[in-house]
N, C-alpha and C positions, 0 to 999 in steps of 0.2 A: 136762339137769339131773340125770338121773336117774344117770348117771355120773363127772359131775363136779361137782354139787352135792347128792348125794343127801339131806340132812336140811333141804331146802328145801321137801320135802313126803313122806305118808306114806305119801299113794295117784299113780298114774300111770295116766293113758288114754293111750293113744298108736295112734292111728287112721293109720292109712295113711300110714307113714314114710317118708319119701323116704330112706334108708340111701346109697343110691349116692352124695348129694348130697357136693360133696365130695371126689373117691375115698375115698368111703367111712370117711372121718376115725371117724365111731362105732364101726368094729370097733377102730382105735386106741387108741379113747375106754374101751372094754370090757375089753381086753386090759391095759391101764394100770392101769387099777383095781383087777381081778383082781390083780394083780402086788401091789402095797401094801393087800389087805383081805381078809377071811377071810369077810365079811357084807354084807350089805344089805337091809339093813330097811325091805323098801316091798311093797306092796300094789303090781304091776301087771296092766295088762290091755292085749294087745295085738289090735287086730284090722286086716282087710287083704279090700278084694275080690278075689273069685276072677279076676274081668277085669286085676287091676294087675299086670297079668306082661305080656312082651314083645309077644304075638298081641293080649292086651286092648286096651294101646296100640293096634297098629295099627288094629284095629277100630275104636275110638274117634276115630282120627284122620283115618277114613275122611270125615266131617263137616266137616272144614277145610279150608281152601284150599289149594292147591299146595303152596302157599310154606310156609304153614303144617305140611303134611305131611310136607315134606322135612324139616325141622326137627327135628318129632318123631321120624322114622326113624332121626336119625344115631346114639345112644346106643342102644345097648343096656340097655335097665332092666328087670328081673324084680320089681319089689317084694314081690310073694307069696314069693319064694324069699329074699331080704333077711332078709325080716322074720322066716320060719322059721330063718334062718341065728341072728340076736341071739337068739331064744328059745332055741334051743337051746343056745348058748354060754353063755347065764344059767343055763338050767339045769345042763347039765353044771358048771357052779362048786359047785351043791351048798349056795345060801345057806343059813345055818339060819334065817333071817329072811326069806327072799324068798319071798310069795307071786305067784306069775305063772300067768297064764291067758290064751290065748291062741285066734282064733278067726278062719277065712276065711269070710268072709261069699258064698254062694253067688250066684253070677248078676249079682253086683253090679262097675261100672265106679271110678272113682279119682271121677267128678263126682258117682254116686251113692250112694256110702257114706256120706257123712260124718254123718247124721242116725244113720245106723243105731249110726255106731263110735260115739257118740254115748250113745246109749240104752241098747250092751249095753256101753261102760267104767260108766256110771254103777249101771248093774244090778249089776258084780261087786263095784267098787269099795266099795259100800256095801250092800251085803248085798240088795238088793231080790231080790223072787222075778222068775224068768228068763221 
């Protein structure tokens, strides 16, 4: 939404992104927009645990079954490295409108963030103390 629908809201939490989903269609989605706009006027806030990179994965999938593990093994997925990727390509644009705050949540897996991204998008998003 936040690239191809942007005035569809003013604020954006966006908690542990699956970016690769796709090949990666959002850097598309980024690079497109970029190309036809000079702004974007949005409040976001992006956060990611420090586990959701490729090692976390496995650690994580250490828990599942075989079959299960094979599974998980076959992709390669960074999402910590993702997600710093689209921040920084936002920023590098230079919006004069784009507030973006961005944040790895230490110590934390892809099953256990989601309260946290949770609590600090709505913390920046709306002014709450941190």
């Amino acid at each position: 939404m936040l690239l191809t629908e942007p005035t569809s809201f003013g604020r954006y939490g966006i908690g542990s992104p699956s970016l690769w989903w796709h090949e990666e269609i959002i850097f598309e989605h980024e690079t497109r927009y970029a190309e036809g706009h000079d702004d974007l006027p949005a409040k976001v806030f992006f956060s990611i645990g420090e586990y959701e990179d490729y090692d976390g994965r496995q650690r994580e999938a250490e828990r599942l079954s075989a079959h299960e593990r094979a599974q998980a093994s076959l992709r390669y997925v960074d999402m910590v490295a993702d997600t710093e990727r689209l921040v920084a390509s936002l920023r590098m644009r230079e919006y004069p409108n784009l507030e973006i705050a961005s944040v790895v949540l230490p110590g934390e897996f892809h099953i256990t963030v989601p309260l946290m991204n949770l609590s600090r998008s709505l913390r920046y998003l709306f002014d709450a103390p941190a």
